[in-house]
C-alpha positions in Angstrom: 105.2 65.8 123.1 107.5 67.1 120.4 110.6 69.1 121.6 109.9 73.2 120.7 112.0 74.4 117.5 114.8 75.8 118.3 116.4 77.4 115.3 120.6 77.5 114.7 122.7 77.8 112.2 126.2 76.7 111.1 129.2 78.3 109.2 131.8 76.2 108.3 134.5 78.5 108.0 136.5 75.7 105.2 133.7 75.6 102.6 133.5 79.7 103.1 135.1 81.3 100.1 134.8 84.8 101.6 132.7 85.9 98.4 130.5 88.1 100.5 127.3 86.8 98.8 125.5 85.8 101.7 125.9 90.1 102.7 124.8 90.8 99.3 121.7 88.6 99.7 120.6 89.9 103.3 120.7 93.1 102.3 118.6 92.5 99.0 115.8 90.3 101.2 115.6 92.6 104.3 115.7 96.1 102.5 119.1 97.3 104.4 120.2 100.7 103.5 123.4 101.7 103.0 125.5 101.7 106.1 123.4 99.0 108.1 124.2 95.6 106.9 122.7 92.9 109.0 125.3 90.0 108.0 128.9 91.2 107.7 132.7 89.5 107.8 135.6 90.3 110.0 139.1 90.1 108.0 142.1 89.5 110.0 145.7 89.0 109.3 148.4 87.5 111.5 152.0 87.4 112.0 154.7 88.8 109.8 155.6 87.8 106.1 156.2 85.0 104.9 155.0 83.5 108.3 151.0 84.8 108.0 147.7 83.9 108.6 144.4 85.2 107.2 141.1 84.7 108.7 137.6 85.2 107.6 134.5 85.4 109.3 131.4 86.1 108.5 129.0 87.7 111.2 125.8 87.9 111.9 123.4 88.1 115.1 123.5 85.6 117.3 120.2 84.8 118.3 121.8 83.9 121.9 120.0 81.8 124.6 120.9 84.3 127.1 120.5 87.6 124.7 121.5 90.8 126.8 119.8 93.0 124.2 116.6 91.1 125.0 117.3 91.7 129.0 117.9 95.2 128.8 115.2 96.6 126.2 112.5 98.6 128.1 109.7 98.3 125.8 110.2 94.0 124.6 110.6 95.5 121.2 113.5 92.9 121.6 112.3 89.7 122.0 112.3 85.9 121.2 109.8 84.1 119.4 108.8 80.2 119.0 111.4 79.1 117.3 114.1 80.7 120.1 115.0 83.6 117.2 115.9 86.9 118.5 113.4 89.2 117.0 113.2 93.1 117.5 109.8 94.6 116.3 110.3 98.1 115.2 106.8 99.3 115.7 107.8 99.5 119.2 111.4 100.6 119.7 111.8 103.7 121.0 115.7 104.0 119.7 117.1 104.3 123.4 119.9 102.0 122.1 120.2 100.1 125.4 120.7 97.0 123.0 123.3 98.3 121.3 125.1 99.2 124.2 124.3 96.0 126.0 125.5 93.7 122.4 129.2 92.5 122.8 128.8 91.4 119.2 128.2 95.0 117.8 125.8 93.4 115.4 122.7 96.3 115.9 122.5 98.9 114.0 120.4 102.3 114.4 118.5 104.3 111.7 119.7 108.0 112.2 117.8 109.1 109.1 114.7 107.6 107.2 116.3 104.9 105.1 116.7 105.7 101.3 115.5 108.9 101.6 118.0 109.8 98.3 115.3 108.1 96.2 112.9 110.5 97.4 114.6 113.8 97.1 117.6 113.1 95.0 116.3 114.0 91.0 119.5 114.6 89.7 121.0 112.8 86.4 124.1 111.4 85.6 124.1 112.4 82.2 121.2 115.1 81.5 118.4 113.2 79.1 119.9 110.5 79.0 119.6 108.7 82.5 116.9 108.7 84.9 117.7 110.3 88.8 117.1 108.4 92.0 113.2 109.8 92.5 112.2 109.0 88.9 113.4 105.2 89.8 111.5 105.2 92.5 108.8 106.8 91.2 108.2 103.9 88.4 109.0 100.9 90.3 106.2 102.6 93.3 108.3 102.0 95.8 111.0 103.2 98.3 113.6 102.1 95.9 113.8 100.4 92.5 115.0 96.6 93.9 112.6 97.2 96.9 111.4 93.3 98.4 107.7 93.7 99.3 108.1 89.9 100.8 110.2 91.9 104.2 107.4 93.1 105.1 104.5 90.3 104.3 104.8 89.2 108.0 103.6 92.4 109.5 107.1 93.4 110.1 108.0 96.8 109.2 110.0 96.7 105.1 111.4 99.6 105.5 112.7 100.6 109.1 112.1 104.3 110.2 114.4 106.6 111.4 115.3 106.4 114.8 115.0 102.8 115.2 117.2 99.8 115.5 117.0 97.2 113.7 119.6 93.4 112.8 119.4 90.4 111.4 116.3 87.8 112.2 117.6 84.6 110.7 114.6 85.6 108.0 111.9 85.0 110.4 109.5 85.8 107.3 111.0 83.0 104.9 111.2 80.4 108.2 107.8 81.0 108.6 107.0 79.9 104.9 109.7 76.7 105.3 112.3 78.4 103.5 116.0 79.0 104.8 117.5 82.1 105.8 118.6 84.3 102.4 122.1 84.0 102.9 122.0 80.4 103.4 120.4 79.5 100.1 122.8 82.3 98.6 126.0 80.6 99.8 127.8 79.4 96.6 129.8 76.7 99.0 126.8 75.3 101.4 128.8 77.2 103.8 125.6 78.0 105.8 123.6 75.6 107.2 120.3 76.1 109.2 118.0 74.1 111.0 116.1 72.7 114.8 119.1 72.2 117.3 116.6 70.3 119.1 116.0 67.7 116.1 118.5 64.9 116.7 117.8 64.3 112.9 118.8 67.8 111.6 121.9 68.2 109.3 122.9 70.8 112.0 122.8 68.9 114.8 124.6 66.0 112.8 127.6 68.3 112.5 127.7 69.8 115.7 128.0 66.1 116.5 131.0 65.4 114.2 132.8 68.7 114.6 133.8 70.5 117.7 132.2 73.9 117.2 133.0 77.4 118.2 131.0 80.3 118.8 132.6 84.0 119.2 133.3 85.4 122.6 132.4 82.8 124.7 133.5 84.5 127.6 130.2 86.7 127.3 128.4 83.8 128.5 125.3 84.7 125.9 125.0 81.4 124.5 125.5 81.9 120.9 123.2 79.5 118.0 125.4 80.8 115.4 128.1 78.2 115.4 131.7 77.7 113.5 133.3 74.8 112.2 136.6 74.1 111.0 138.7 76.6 109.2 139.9 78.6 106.5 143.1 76.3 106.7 141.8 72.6 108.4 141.9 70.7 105.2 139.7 67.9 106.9 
């Protein structure tokens, strides 16, 4: 009997550029309004001048083995499916925020307003006949707003996440379920992302766990991260 998918991803922190494309792309595929971004970066600078040390990282959920937000959520709106992805189904939540408080990553977010509600109200112009407002681009593209991805919401997951509601990254359960990688892997201008089965001995991503000694953030928690680091912005190896 085949071992059950378990889904993982790398980021090899030497071939990251810091670009910010792989934010730019989650938000675009999983209709993230402004002030919730599912895939972020912490920037970091060390020591004193000339003696310094800069650090990028991107961020993202971990999709832990041991997930506290799953352990504390009343209603299993937080969950794991087959493929060992932490997935939160909005249809259910009941915005108590017991995730958020349980995360030590900080990497939930909560709708406190209906999400691009400015396209809907907001039908003021830049310049007056000669631009169109907020609402008129909604209002031709029929839908919430103008770059809207009807794909987020193909899988019977919610597109647009309503207001009092918490919602994070899900590895693009939708695309994995077509055999596509995560948006902000396939965005990555440096192959700095790299997904795949942690329990196929074949995968490129257990391959490199093999050959690198990875890192995951705050293992102290003891949550049993599948978002792992390799290398560094400075390990020239």
């Amino acid at each position: 009997m085949a071992n059950k998918v378990k889904c993982g991803m790398i980021i090899d922190l030497h071939r990251c550029v810091g670009c910010g494309g792989c934010d730019l792309a989650c938000k675009s595929e999983n209709n993230t309004p402004v002030g919730i971004d599912w895939a972020s970066h912490k920037v970091e600078t060390y020591g004193v001048f000339p003696d310094t040390k800069y650090e990028h990282v991107p961020t993202l959920c971990n999709h832990c083995e041991d997930a506290p937000c799953i352990r504390v959520c009343p209603t299993k709106a937080m969950h794991k499916d087959n493929k060992g992805m932490v997935i939160h189904d909005p249809s259910i939540c009941i915005g108590c925020k017991s995730c958020i408080l349980a995360d030590p990553y900080k990497v939930i977010s909560y709708n406190q307003q209906s999400a691009f509600l400015d396209y809907v109200t907001d039908d003021s112009r830049i310049v007056k006949g000669g631009t169109f407002s907020k609402k008129e681009l909604s209002e031709a593209s029929n839908a919430p707003f103008p770059n809207f991805n009807v794909d987020r919401g193909a899988d019977g997951y919610e597109a647009v996440r309503k207001k009092g509601t918490v919602e994070k990254c899900s590895f693009c359960d939708h695309r994995v379920a077509d055999g596509l990688a995560p948006a902000c892997v396939v965005a990555c201008p440096a192959d700095a992302r790299i997904f795949g089965d942690l329990n196929d001995p074949k995968s490129e991503i257990v391959k490199l766990l093999k050959t690198y000694k990875p890192t995951v953030l705050l293992p102290e928690k003891g949550t049993k991260p599948k978002v792992f680091y390799i290398r560094s912005f400075s390990n020239k190896s």
